[in-house]
MIDRENTI-700964 format. One record per residue (C-alpha): x, y, z; chain. Coordinates in nm, 2 decimals. Last residue first. Example, Ala and Ser with C-alpha at 12.3 -4.5 7.8 and 13.67 -1.06 7.14 Angstrom:
BEGIN
<rec east="1.37" north="-0.11" up="0.71" unit="A"/>
<rec east="1.23" north="-0.45" up="0.78" unit="A"/>
END
This chain:
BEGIN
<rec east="-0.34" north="2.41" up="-1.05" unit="A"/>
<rec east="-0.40" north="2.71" up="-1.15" unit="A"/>
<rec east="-0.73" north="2.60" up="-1.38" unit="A"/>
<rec east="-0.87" north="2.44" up="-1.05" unit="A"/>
<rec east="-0.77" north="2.71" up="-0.88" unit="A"/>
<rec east="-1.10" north="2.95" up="-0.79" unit="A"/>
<rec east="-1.10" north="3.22" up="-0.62" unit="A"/>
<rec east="-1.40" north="3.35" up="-0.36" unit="A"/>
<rec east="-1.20" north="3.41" up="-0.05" unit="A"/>
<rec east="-1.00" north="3.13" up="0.12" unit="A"/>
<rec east="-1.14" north="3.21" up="0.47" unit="A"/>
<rec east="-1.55" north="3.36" up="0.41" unit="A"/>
<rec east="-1.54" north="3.18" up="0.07" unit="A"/>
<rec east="-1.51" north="2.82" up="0.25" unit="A"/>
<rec east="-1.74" north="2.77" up="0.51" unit="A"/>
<rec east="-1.89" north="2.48" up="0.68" unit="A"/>
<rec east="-2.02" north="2.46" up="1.01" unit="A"/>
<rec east="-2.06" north="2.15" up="1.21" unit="A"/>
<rec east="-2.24" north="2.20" up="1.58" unit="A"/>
<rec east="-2.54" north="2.35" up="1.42" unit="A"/>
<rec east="-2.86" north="2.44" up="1.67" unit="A"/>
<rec east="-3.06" north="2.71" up="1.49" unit="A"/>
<rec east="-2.89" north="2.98" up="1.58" unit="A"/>
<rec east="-2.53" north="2.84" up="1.50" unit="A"/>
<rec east="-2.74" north="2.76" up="1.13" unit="A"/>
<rec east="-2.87" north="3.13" up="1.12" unit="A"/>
<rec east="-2.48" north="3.25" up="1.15" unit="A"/>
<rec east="-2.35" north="3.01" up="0.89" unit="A"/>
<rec east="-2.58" north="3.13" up="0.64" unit="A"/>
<rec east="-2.37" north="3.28" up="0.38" unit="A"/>
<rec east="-2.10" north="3.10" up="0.45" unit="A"/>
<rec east="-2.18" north="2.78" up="0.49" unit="A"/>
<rec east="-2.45" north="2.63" up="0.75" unit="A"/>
<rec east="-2.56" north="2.31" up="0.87" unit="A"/>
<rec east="-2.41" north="1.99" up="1.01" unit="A"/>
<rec east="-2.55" north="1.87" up="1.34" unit="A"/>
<rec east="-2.36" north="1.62" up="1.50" unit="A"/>
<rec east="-2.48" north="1.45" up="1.81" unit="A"/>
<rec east="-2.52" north="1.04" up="1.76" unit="A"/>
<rec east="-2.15" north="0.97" up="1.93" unit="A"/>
<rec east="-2.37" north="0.98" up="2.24" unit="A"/>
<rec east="-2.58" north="0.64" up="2.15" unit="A"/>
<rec east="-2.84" north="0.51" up="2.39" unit="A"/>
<rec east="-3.13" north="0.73" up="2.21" unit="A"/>
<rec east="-3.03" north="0.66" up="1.86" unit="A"/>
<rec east="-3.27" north="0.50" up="1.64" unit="A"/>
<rec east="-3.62" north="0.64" up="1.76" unit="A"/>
<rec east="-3.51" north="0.98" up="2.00" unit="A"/>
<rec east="-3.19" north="1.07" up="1.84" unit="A"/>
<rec east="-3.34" north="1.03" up="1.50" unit="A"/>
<rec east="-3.62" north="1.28" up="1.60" unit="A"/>
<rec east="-3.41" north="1.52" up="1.73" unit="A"/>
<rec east="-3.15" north="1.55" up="1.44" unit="A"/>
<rec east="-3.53" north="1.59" up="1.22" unit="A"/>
<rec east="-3.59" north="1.85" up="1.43" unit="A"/>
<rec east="-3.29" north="2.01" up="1.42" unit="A"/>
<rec east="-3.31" north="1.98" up="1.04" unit="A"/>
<rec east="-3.65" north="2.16" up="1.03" unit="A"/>
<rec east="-3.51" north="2.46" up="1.19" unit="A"/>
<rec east="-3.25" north="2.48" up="0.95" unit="A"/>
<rec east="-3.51" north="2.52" up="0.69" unit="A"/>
<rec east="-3.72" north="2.74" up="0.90" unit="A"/>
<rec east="-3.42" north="2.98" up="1.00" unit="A"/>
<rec east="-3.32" north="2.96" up="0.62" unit="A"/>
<rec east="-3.65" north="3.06" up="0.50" unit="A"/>
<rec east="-3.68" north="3.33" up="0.74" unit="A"/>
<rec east="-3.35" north="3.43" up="0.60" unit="A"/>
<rec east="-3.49" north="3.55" up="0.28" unit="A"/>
<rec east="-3.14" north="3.61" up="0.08" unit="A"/>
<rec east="-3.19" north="3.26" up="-0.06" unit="A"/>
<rec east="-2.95" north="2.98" up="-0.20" unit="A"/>
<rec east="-3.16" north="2.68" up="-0.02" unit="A"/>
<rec east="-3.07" north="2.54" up="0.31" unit="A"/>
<rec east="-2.82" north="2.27" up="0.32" unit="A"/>
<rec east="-2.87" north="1.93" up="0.52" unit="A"/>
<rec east="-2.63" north="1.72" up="0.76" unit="A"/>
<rec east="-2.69" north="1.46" up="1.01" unit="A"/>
<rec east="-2.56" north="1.25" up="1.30" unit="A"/>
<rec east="-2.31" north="1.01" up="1.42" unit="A"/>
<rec east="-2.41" north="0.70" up="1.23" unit="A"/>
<rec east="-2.12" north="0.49" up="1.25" unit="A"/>
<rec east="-1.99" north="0.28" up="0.97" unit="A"/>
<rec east="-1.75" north="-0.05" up="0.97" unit="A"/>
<rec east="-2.03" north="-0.29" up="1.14" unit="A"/>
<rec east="-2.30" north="-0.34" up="0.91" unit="A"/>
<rec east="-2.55" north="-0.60" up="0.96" unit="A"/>
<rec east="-2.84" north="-0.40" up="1.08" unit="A"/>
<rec east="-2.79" north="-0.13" up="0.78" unit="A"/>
<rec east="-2.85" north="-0.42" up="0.55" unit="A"/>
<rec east="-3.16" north="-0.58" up="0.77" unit="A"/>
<rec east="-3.29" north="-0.25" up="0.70" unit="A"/>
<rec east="-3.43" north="-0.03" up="0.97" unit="A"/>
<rec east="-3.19" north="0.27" up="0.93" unit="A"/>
<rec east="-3.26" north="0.27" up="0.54" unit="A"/>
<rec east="-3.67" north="0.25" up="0.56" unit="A"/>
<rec east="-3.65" north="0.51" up="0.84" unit="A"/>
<rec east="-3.40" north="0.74" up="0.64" unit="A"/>
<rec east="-3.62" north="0.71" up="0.33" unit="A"/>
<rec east="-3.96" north="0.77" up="0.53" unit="A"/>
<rec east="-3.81" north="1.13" up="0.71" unit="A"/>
<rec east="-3.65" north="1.24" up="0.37" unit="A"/>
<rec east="-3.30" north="1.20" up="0.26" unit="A"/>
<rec east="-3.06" north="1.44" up="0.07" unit="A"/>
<rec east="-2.97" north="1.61" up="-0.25" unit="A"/>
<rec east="-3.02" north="1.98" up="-0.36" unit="A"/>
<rec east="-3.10" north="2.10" up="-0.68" unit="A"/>
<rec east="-3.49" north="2.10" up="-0.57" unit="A"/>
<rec east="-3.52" north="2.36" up="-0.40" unit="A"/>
<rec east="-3.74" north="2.44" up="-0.08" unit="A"/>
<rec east="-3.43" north="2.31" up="0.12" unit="A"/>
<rec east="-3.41" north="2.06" up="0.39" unit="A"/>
<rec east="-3.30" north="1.73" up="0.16" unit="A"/>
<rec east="-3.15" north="1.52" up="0.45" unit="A"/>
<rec east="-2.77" north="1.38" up="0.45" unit="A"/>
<rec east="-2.73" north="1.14" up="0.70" unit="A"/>
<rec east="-2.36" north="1.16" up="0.90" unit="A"/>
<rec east="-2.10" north="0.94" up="0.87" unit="A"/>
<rec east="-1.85" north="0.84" up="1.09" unit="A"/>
<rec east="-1.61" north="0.55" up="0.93" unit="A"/>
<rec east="-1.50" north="0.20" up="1.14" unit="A"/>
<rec east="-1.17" north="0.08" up="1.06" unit="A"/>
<rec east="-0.99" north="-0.19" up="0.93" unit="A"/>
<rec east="-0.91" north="-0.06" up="0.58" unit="A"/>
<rec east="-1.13" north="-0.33" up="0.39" unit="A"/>
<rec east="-1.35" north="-0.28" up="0.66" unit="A"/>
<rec east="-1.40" north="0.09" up="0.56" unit="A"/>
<rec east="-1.41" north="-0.01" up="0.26" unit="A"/>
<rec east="-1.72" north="-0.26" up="0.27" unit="A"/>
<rec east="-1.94" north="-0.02" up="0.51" unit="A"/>
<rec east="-1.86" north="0.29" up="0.29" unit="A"/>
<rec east="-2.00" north="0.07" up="-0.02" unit="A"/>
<rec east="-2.33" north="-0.04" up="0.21" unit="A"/>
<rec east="-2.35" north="0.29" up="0.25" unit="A"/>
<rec east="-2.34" north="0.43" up="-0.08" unit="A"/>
<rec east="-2.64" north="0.17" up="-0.18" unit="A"/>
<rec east="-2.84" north="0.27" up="0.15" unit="A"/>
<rec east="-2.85" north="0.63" up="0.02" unit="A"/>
<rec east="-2.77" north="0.95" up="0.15" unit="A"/>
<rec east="-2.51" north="0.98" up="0.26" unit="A"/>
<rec east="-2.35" north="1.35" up="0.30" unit="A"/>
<rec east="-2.10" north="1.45" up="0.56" unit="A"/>
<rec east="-1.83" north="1.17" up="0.52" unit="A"/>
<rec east="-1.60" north="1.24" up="0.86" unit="A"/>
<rec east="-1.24" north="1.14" up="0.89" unit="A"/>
<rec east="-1.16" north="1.02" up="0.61" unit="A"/>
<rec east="-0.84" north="0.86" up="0.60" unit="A"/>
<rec east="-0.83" north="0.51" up="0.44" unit="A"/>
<rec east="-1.18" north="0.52" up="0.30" unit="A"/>
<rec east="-1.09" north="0.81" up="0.09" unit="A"/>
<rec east="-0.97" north="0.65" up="-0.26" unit="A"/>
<rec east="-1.23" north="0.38" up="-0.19" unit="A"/>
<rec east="-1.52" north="0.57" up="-0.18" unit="A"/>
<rec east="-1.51" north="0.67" up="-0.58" unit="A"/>
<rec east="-1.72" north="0.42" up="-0.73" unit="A"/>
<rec east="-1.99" north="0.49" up="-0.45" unit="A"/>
<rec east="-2.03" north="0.83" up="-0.60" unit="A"/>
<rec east="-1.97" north="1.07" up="-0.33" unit="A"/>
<rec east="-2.23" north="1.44" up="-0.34" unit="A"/>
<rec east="-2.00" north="1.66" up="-0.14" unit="A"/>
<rec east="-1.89" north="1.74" up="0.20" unit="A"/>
<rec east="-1.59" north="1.47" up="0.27" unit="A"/>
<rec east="-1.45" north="1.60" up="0.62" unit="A"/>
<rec east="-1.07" north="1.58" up="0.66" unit="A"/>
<rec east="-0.94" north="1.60" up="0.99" unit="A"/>
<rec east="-0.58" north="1.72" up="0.96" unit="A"/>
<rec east="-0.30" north="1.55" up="1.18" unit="A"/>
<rec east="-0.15" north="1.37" up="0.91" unit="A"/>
<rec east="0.02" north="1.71" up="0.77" unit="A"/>
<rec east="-0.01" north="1.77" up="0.39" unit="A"/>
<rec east="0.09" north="1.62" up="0.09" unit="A"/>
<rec east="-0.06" north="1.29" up="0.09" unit="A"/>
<rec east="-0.39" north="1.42" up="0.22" unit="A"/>
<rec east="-0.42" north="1.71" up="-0.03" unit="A"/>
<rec east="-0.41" north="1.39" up="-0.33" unit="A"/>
<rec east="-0.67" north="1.20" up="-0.15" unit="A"/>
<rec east="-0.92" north="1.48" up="-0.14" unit="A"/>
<rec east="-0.86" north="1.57" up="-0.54" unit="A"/>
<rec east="-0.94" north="1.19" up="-0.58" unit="A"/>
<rec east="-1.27" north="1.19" up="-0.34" unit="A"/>
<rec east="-1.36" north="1.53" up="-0.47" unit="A"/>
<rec east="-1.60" north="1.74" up="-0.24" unit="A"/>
<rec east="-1.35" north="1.85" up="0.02" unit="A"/>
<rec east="-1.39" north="2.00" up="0.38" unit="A"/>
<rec east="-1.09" north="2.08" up="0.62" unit="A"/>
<rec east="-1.10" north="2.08" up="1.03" unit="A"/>
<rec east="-0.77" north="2.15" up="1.14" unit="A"/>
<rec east="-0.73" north="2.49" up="1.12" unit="A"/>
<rec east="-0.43" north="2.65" up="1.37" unit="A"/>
<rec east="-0.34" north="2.99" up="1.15" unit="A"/>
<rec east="-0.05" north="2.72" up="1.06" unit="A"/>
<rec east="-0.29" north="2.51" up="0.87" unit="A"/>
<rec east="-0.47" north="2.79" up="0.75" unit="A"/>
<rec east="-0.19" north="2.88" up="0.58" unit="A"/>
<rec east="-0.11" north="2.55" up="0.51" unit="A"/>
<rec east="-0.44" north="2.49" up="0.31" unit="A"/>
<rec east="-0.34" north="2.82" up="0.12" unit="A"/>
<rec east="-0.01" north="2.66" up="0.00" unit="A"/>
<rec east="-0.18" north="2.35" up="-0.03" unit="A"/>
<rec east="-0.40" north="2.54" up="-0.34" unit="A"/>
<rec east="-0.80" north="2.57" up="-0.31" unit="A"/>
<rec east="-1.06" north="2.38" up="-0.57" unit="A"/>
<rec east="-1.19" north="2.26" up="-0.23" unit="A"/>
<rec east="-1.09" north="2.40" up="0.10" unit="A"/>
<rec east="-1.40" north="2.40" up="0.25" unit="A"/>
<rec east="-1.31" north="2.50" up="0.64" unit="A"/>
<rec east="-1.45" north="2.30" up="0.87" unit="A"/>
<rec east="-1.59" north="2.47" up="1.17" unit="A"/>
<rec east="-1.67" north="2.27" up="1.46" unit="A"/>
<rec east="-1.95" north="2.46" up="1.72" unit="A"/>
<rec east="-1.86" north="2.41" up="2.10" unit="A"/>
<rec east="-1.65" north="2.73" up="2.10" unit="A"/>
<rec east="-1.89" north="3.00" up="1.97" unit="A"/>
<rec east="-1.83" north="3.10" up="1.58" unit="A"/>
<rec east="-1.79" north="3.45" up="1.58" unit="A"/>
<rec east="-1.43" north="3.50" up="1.71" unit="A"/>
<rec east="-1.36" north="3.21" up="1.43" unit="A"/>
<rec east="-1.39" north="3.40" up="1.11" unit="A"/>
<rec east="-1.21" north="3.69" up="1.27" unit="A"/>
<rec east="-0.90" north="3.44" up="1.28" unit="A"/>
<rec east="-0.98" north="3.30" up="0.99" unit="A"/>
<rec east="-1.00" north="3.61" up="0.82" unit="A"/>
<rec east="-0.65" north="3.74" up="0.91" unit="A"/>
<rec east="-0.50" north="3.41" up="0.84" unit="A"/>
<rec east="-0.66" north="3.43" up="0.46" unit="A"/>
<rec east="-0.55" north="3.78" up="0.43" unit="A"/>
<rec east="-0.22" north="3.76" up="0.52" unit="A"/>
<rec east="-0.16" north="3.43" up="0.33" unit="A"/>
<rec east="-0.26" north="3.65" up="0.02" unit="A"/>
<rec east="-0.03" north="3.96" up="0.15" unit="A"/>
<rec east="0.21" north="3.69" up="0.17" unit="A"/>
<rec east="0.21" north="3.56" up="-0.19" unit="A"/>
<rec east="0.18" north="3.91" up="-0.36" unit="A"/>
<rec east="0.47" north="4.03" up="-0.20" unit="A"/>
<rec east="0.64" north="3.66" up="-0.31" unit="A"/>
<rec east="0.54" north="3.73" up="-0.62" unit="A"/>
<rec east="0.58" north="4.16" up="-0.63" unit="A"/>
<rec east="0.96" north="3.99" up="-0.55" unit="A"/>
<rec east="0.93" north="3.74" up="-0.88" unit="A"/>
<rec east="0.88" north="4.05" up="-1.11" unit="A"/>
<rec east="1.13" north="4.28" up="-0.95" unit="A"/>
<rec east="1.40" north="3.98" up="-1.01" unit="A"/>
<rec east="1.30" north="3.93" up="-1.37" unit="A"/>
<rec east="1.24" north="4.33" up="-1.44" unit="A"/>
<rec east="1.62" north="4.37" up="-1.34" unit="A"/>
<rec east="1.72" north="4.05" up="-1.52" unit="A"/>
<rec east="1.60" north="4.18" up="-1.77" unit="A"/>
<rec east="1.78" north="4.50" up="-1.80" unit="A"/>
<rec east="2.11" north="4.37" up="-1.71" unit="A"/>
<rec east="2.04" north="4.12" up="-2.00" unit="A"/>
<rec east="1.93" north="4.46" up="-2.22" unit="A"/>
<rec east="2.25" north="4.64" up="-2.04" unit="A"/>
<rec east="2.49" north="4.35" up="-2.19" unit="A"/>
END
């Protein structure tokens, strides 16, 4: 009798430093949200990259008042949208495959990174197959590395002026996106970023000069979130600074 006594004891003190732990955890990430966004200015959009992260930490943030959420897995992206509040604007940040469109062309809100005529013409041809007409924003290769993906200046005029790109009526061009390179030189990043805006600029003036929706900037995470607001961004994308550095792919 005292040994079931006993674990029950170590049972119940066991699940309470769990439900301590649990709140401390939503604690933290409120707490850092909240300081987060006293330095992000007011006109800026910050999408919080809540890949690999838990729903119970998306609803934290949820109820800290985020709305804005960033995922880089079409199927993982799908699966947060059924279980959490319609209201959230889900931003697709990472490299799509065209094979994988379809499980987000229903709800996406924004799809940060095309960049390609082939993954457009696939956005194009979901998006009509759900009615609806899906943002998107160019991606362009900014950084002095080559891991990253993206346009250049010739691709992007070659895609925009296609007789494809002409015919397609279930995407909107709204603006562009590009990630610096992993760097502690921050004249690097300032250039890179710099680059992007000019780019953005250049696009508004040749393709998009009677269009307003044309106006998003994409740029920054967090290490470099602060250059990027500098530089012009009015998407920022940060993940580590909210939800900390964990990783729940094996939790999950």
């Amino acid at each position: 009798m005292k040994q079931i006594t006993t674990a029950k004891m170590c049972s119940a003190k066991s699940l309470s430093l769990q439900t301590k732990f649990k709140k401390l955890m939503s604690l933290s990430i409120t707490a850092q949200l909240n300081k987060l966004k006293k330095s992000i200015p007011d006109q800026v959009k910050l999408v919080a990259v809540s890949k690999t992260k838990p729903i119970e930490d998306i609803l934290e943030a949820y109820k800290a008042g985020q709305r804005h959420f960033g995922e880089n897995k079409a199927q993982e992206m799908e699966t947060k949208h059924q279980q959490l509040p319609a209201d959230i604007v889900w931003h697709f940040i990472g490299h799509l495959q065209t094979n994988k469109v379809k499980y987000i062309a229903a709800f996406v809100s924004l799809i940060e990174a095309v960049d390609s005529l082939k993954l457009l013409k696939e956005i194009n041809k979901q998006a009509a197959k759900n009615n609806r007409v899906i943002p998107c924003l160019l991606q362009f290769h900014i950084a002095e590395e080559d891991t990253k993906f993206g346009l250049d200046r010739d691709e992007a005029a070659a895609l925009l002026e296609s007789e494809a790109f002409k015919k397609m009526k279930n995407i909107q061009i709204v603006g562009v996106m590009g990630m610096a390179t992993f760097t502690d030189d921050m004249n690097q990043v300032h250039r890179e970023f710099k680059h992007l805006k000019t780019i953005f600029e250049w696009l508004k003036s040749e393709y998009f000069s009677d269009e307003n929706s044309f106006r998003e900037i994409s740029m920054g995470m967090s290490g470099d979130y602060p250059v990027a607001i500098d530089e012009g961004a009015t998407i920022v994308r940060v993940g580590s600074l909210i939800f900390g550095e964990r990783n729940y792919l094996t939790a999950n």
